[in-house]
DSSP file (Angstrom, degrees, kcal/mol; ACC not computed):
  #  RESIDUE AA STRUCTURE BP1 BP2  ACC     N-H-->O    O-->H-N    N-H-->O    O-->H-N    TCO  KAPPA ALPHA  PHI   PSI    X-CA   Y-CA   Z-CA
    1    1 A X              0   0    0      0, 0.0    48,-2.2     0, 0.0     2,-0.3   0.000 360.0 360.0 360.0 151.1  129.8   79.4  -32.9
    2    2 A X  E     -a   49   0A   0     46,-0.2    48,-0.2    48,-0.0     2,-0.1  -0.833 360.0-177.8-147.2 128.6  126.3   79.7  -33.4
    3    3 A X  E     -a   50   0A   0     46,-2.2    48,-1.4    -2,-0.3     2,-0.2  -0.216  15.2-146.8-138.9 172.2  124.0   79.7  -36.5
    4    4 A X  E     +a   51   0A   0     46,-0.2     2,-0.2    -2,-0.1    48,-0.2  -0.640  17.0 177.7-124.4-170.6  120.4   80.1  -36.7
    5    5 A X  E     -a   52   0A   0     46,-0.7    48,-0.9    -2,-0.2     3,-0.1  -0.794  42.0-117.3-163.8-161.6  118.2   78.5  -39.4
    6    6 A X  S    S+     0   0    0     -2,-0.2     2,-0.3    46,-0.2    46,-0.1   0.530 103.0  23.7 -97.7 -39.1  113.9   78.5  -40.0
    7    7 A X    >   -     0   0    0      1,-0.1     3,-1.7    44,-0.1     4,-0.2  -0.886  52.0-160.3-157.5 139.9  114.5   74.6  -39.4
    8    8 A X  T >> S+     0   0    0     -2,-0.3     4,-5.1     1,-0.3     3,-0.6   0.682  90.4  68.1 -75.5 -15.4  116.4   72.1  -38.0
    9    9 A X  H 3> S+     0   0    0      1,-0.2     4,-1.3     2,-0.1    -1,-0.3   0.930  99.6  55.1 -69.0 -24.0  115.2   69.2  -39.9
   10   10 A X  H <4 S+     0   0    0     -3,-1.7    -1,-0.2     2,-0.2    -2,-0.2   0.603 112.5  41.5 -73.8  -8.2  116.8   70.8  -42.7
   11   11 A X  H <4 S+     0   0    0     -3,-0.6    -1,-0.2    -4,-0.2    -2,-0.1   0.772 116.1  53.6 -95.4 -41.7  120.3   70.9  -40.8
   12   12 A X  H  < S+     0   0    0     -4,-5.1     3,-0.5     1,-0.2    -2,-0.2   0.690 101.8  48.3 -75.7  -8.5  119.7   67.9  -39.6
   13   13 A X  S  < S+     0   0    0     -4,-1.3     3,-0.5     1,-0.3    -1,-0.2   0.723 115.5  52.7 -81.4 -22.1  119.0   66.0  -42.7
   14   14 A X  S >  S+     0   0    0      1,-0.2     3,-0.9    -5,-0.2    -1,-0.3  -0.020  70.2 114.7-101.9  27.5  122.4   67.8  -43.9
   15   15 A X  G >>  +     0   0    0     -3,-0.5     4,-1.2     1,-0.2     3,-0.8   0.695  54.8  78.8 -82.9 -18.2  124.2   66.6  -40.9
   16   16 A X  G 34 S+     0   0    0     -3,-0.5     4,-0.2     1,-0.2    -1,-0.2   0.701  97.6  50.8 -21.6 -35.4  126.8   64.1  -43.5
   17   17 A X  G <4 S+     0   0    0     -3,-0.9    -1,-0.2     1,-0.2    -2,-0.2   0.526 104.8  49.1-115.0   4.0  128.6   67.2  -44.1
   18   18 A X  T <4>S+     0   0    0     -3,-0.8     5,-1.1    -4,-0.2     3,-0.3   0.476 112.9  50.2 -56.3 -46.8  129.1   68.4  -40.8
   19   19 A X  T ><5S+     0   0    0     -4,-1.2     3,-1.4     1,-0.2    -2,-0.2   0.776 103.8  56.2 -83.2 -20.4  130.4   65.0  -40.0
   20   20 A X  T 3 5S+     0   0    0     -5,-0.4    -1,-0.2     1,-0.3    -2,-0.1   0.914 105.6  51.9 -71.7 -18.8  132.8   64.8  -42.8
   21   21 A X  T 3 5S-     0   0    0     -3,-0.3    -1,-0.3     2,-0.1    -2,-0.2   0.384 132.7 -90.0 -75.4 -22.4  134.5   68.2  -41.5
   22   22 A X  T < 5S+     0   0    0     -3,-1.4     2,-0.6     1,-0.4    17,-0.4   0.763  82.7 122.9  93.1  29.1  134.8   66.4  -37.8
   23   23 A X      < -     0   0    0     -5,-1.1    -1,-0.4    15,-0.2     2,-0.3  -0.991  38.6-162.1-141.7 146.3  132.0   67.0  -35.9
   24   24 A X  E     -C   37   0B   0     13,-2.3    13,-3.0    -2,-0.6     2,-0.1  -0.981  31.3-105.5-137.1 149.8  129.5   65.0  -34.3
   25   25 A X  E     -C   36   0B   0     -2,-0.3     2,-0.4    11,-0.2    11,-0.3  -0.289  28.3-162.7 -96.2 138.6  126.3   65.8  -33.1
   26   26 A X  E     -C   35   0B   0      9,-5.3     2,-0.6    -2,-0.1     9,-0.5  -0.922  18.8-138.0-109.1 116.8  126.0   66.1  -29.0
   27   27 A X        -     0   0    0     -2,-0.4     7,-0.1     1,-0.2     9,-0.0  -0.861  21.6-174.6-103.7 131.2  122.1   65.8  -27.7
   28   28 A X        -     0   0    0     -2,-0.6    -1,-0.2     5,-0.2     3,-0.1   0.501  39.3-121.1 -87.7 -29.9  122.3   68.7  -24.9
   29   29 A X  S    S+     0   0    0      1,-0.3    -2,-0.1     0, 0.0     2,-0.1  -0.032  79.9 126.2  81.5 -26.1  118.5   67.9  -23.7
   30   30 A X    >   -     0   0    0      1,-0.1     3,-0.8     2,-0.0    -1,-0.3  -0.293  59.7-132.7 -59.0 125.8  118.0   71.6  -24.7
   31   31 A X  T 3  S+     0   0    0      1,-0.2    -1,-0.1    -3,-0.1    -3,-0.0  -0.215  83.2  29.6 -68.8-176.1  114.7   71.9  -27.5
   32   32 A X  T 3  S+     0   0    0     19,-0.1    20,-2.0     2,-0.0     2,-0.3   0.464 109.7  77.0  35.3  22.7  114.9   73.9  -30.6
   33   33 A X  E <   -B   51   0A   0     -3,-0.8     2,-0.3    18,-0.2    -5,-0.2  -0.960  59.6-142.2-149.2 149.9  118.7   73.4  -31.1
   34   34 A X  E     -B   50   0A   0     16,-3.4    16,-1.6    -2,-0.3     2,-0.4  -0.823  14.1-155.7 -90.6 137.2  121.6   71.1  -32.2
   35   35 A X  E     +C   26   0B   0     -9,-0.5    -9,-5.3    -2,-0.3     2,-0.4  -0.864  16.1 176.0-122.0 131.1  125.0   70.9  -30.5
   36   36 A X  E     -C   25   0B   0     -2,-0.4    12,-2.2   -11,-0.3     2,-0.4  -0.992   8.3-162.8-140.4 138.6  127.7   69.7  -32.4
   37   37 A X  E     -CD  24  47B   0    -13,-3.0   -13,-2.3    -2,-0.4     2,-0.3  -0.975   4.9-149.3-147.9 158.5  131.1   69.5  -31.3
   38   38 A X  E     - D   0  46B   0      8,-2.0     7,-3.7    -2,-0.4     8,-2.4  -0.870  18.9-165.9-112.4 137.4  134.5   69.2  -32.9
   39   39 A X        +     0   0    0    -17,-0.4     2,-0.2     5,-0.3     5,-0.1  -0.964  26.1 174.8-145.1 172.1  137.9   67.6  -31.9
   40   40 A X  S    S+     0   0    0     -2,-0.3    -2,-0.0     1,-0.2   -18,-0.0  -0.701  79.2   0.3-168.1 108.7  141.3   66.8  -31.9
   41   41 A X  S    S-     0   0    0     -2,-0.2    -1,-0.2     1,-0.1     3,-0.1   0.865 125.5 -57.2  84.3  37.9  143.4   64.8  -29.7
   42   42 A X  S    S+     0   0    0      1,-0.1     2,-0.7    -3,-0.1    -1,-0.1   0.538 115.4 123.5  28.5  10.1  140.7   63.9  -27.4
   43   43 A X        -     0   0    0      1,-0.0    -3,-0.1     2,-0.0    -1,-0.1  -0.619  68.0-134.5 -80.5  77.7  140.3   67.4  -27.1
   44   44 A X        +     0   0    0     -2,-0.7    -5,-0.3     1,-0.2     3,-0.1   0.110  40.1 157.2 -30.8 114.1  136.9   69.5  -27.8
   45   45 A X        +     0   0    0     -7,-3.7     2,-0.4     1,-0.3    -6,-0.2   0.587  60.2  47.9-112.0  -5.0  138.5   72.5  -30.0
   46   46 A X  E     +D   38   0B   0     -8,-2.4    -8,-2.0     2,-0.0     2,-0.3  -0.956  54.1 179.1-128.7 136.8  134.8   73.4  -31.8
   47   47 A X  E     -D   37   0B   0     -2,-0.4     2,-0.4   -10,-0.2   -10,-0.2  -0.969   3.2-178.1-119.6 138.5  131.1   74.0  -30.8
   48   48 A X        -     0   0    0    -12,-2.2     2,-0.4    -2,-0.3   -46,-0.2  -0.845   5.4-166.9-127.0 115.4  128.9   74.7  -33.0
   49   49 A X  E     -a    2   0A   0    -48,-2.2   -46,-2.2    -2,-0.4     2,-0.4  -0.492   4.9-162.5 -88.4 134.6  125.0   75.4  -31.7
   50   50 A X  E     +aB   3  34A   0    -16,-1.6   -16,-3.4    -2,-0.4     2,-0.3  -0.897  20.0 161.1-142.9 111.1  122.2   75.5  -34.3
   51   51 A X  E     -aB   4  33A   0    -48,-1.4   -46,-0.7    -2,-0.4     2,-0.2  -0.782  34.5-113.4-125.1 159.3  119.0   77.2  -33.1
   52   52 A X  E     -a    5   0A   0    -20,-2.0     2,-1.4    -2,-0.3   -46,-0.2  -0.564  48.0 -59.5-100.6-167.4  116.3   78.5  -35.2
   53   53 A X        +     0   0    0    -48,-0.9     2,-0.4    -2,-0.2    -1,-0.1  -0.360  62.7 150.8 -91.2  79.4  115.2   81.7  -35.7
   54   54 A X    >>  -     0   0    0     -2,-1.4     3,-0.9     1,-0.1     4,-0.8  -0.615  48.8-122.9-124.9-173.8  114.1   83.8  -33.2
   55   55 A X  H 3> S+     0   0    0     -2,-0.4     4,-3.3     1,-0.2     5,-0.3   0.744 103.1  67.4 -92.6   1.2  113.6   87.1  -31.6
   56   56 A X  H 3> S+     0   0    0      2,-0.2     4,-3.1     3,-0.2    -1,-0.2   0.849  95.8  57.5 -74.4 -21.0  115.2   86.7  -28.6
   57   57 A X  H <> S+     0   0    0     -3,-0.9     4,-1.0     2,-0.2    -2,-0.2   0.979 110.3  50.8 -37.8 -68.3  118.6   86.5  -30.6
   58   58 A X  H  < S+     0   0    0     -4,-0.8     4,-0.4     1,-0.3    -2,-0.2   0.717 110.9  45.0 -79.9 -52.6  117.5   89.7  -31.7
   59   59 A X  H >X S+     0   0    0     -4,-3.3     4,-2.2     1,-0.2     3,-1.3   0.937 113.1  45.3 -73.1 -55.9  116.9   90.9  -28.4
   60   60 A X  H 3X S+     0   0    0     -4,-3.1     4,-1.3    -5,-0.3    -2,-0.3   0.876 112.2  51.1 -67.5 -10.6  120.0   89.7  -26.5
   61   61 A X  H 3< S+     0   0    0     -4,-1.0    -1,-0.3     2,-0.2    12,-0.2   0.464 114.0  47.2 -97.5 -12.7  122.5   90.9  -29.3
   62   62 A X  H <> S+     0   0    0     -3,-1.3     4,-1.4    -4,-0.4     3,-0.3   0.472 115.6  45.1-104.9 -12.7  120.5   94.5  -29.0
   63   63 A X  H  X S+     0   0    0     -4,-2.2     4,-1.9     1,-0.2    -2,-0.2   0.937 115.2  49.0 -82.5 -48.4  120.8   94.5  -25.0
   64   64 A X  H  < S+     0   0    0     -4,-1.3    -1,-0.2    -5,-0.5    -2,-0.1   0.464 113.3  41.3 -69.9  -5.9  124.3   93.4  -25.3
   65   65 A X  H >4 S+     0   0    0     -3,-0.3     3,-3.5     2,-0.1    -1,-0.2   0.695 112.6  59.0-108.0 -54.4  125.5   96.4  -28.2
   66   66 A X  H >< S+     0   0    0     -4,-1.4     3,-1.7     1,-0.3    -2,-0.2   0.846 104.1  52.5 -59.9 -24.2  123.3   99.1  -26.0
   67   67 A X  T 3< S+     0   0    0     -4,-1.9    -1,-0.3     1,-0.3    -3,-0.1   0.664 117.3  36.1 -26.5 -46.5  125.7   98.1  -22.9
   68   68 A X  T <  S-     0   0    0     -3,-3.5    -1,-0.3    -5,-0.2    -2,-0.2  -0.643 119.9-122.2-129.1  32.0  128.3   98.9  -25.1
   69   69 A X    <   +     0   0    0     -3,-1.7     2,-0.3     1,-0.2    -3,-0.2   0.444  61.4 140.7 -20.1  94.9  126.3  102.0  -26.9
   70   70 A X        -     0   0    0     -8,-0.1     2,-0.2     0, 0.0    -1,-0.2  -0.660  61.6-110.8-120.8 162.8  126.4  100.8  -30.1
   71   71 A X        -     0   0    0     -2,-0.3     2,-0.4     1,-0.1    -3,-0.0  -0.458  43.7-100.0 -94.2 163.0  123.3  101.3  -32.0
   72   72 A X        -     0   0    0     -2,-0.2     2,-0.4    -7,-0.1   -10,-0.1  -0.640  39.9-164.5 -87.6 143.5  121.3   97.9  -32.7
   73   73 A X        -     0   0    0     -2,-0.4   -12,-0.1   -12,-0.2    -8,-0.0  -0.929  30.1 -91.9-134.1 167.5  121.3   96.1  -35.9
   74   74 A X        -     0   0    0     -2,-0.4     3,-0.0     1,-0.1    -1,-0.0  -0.323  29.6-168.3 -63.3 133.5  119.6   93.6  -37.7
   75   75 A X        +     0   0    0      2,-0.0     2,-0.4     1,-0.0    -1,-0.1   0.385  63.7  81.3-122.6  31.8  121.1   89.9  -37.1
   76   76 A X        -     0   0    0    -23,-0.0     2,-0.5   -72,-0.0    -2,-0.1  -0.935  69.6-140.9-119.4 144.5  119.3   88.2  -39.8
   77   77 A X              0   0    0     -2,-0.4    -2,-0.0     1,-0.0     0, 0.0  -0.866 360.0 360.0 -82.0 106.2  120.2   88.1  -43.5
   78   78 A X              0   0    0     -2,-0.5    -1,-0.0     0, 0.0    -2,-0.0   0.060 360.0 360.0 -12.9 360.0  117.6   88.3  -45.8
């Protein structure tokens, strides 16, 4: 799964309630996101990736619909 935000100190400061659900936070070496992963069983079953907010989201989710002619749509919430 993967979520956007404006900033990641704010995710990260709220990272308690993430861990209380089962997840703990994975450092990837990648910048401008957090990788967080879930298990059970020794088993990974969850990732969840938290990048902020840019327009390249924007752009690969509009290359990826015209592929698939669908029309493009917004993929931030207001």
């Amino acid at each position: 799964m993967m979520a956007s935000t404006p900033d990641l100190d704010t995710v990260a400061a709220r990272e308690a309630a993430l861990v209380e659900v089962g997840y703990q936070r994975f450092d990837t070496g990648m910048p401008n996101r957090l990788f967080y992963r879930r298990g059970a069983d020794g088993r990974r079953t969850h990732h969840l990736h938290v990048v902020t907010k840019t327009g390249l989201i924007q752009e690969l989710v509009d290359a990826a619909r015209a592929e698939r002619g669908l029309a493009s749509v917004p993929v931030w919430e207001e």
